[in-house]
C-alpha positions as CSV (number, residue, x, y, z in Angstrom):
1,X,119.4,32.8,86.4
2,X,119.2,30.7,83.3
3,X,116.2,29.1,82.1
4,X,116.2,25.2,80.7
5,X,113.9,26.0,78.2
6,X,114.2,22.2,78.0
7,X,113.0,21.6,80.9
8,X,110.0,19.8,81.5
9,X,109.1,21.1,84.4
10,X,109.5,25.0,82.3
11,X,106.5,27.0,82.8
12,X,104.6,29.0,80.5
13,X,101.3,30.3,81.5
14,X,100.1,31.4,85.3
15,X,96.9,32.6,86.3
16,X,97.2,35.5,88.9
17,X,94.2,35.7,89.9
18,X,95.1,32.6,91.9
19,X,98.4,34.8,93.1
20,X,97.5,37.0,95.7
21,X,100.1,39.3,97.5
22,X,97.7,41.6,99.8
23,X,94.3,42.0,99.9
24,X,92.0,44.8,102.2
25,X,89.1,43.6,100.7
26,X,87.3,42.7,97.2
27,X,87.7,46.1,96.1
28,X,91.2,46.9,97.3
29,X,93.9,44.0,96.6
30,X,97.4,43.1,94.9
31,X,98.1,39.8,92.5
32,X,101.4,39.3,91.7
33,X,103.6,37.2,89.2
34,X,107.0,36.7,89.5
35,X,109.9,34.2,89.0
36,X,108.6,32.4,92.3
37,X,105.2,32.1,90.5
38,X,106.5,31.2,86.6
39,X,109.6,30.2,86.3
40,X,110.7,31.1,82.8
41,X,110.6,34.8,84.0
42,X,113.6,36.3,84.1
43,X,114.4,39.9,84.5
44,X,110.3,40.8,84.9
45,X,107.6,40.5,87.1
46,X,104.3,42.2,87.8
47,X,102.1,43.3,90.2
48,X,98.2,43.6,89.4
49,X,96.6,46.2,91.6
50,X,92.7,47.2,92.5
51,X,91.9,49.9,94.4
52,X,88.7,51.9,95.8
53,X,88.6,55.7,95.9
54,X,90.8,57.4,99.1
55,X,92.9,54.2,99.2
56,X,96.7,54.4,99.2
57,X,99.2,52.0,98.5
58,X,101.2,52.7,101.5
59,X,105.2,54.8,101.4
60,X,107.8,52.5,100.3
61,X,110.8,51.3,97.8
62,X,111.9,48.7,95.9
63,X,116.0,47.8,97.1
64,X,116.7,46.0,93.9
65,X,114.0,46.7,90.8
66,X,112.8,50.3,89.0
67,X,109.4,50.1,88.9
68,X,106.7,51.1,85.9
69,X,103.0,52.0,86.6
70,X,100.7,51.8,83.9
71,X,97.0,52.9,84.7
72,X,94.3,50.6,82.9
73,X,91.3,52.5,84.6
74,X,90.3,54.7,87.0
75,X,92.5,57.3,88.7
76,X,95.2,58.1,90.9
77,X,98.3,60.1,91.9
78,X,101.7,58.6,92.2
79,X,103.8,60.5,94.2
80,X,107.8,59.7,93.9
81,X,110.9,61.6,96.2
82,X,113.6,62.3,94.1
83,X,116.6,62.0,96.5
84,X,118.4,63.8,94.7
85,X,116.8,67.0,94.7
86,X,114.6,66.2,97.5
87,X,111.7,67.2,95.5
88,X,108.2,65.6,96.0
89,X,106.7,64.8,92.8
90,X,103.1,64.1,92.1
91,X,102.0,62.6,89.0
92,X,98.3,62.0,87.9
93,X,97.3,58.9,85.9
94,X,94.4,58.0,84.2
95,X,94.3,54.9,81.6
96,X,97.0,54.8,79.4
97,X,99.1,56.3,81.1
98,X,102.3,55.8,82.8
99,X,104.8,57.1,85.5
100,X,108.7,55.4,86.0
101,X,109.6,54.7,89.6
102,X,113.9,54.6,89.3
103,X,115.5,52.0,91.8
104,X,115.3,52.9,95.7
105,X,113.0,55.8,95.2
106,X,110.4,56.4,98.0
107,X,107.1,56.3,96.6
108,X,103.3,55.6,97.3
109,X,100.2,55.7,95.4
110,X,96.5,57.9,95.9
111,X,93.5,56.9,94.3
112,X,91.1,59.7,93.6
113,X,88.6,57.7,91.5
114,X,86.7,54.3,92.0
115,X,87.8,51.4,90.5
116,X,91.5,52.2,89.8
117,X,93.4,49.3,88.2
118,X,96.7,49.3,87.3
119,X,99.8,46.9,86.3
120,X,103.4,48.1,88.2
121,X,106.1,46.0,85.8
122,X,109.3,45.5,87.4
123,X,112.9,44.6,86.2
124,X,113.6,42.4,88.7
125,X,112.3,38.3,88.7
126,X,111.3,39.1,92.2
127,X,110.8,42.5,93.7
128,X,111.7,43.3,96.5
129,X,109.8,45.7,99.0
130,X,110.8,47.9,102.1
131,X,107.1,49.5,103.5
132,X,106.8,52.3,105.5
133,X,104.8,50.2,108.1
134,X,107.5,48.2,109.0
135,X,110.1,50.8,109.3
136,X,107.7,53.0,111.6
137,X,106.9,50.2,113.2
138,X,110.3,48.1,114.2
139,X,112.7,51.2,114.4
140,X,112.9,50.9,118.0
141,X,111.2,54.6,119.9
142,X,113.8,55.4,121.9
143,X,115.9,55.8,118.3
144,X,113.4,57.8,117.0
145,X,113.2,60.0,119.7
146,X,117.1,60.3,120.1
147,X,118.0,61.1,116.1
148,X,114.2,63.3,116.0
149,X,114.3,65.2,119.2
150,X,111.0,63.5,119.4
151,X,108.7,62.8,123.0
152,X,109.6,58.8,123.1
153,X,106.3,58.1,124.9
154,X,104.3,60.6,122.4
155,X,105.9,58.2,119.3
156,X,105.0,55.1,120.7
157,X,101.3,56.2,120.8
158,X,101.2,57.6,117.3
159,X,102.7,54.3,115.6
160,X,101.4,52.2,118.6
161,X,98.4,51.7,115.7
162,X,100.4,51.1,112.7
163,X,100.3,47.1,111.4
164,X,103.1,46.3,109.6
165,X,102.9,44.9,106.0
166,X,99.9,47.4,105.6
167,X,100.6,48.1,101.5
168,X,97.4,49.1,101.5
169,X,95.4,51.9,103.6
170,X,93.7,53.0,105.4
171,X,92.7,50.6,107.5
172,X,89.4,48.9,107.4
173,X,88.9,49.9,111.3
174,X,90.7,53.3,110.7
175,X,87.8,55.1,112.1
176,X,86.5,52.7,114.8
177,X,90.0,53.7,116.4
178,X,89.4,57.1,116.5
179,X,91.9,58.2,114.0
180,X,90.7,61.2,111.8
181,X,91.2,60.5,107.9
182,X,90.7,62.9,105.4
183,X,92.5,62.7,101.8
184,X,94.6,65.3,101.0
185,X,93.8,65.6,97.6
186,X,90.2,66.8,98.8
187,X,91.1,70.1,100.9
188,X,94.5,70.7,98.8
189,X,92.8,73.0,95.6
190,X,96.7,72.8,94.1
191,X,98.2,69.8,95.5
192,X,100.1,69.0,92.4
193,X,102.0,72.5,91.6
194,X,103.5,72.5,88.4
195,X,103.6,68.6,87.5
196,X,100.5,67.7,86.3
């Protein structure tokens, strides 16, 4: 797209906290800013991320932008699949730091500290996401049992719990539905092998 820098109606300045994408709670939500949100963006757009201890922003890619992390405070462990190699990499951030998601690369993020912030720049005007939520829950069960040589009923119960659009998780009722959650950075000693 080409910007009329002429424009009158060209914007300059957005407030994101006035932009919110997601949001848990007041401790665990997602601004963003894009092209939709400031029109003089072009090939850039940001998300603004806050996150409590244990909370994960859930599996998923990004079809059409590569995606850069940059950790302001707290801590956290971005985990990327390199399809490729079909290696599982885990990286740990702390402020200052940052980790380079490539186009169409599964990835999610762990926070292991409280108060994690952190910016994810794209280089795309608008990114676009496809979340593990949705694909667990609208792949139809009887497909997943077929291609997995999975129980069909067995699936349906396991995802029957799964929201989609989560991006963030667990869920605030995790527990009151009886699901056990424990991170697995706590009871892993060496979760990271040789990447950190």
């Amino acid at each position: 797209m080409n910007v009329d820098y002429t424009s009158p109606s060209a914007q300059y300045f957005f407030d994101m906290n006035n932009s919110t994408l997601f949001k848990e709670d007041n401790q665990n939500f997602i601004n963003v800013v894009g092209q939709n949100q400031l029109n003089t963006l072009e090939n850039t757009s940001l998300l603004d991320i806050f996150l409590s201890i244990d909370h994960i922003i859930e599996p998923h890619y990004h079809q059409n932008a590569t995606e850069l992390v940059y950790a302001i405070s707290g801590a956290a462990v971005i985990s990327i699949l390199n399809p490729f190699t079909k290696e599982l990499l885990h990286f740990t951030v702390t402020p200052g730091q940052v980790v380079n998601i490539p186009q169409g690369w599964w990835h999610y993020i762990v926070t292991i500290d409280e108060h994690t912030h952190f910016l994810a720049i794209f280089d795309a005007p608008n990114p676009e996401v496809v979340l593990g939520s949705d694909i667990l829950k609208f792949t139809p069960a009887d497909i997943m049992a077929q291609t997995y040589c999975l129980n069909e009923n067995e699936w349906e119960q396991v995802t029957e719990p799964i929201k989609p659009d989560t991006f963030i998780g667990p869920y605030q009722d995790c527990y009151q539905q009886g699901n056990v959650y424990q991170n697995h950075y706590d009871y892993n000693p060496h979760p990271f092998g040789n990447w950190c």
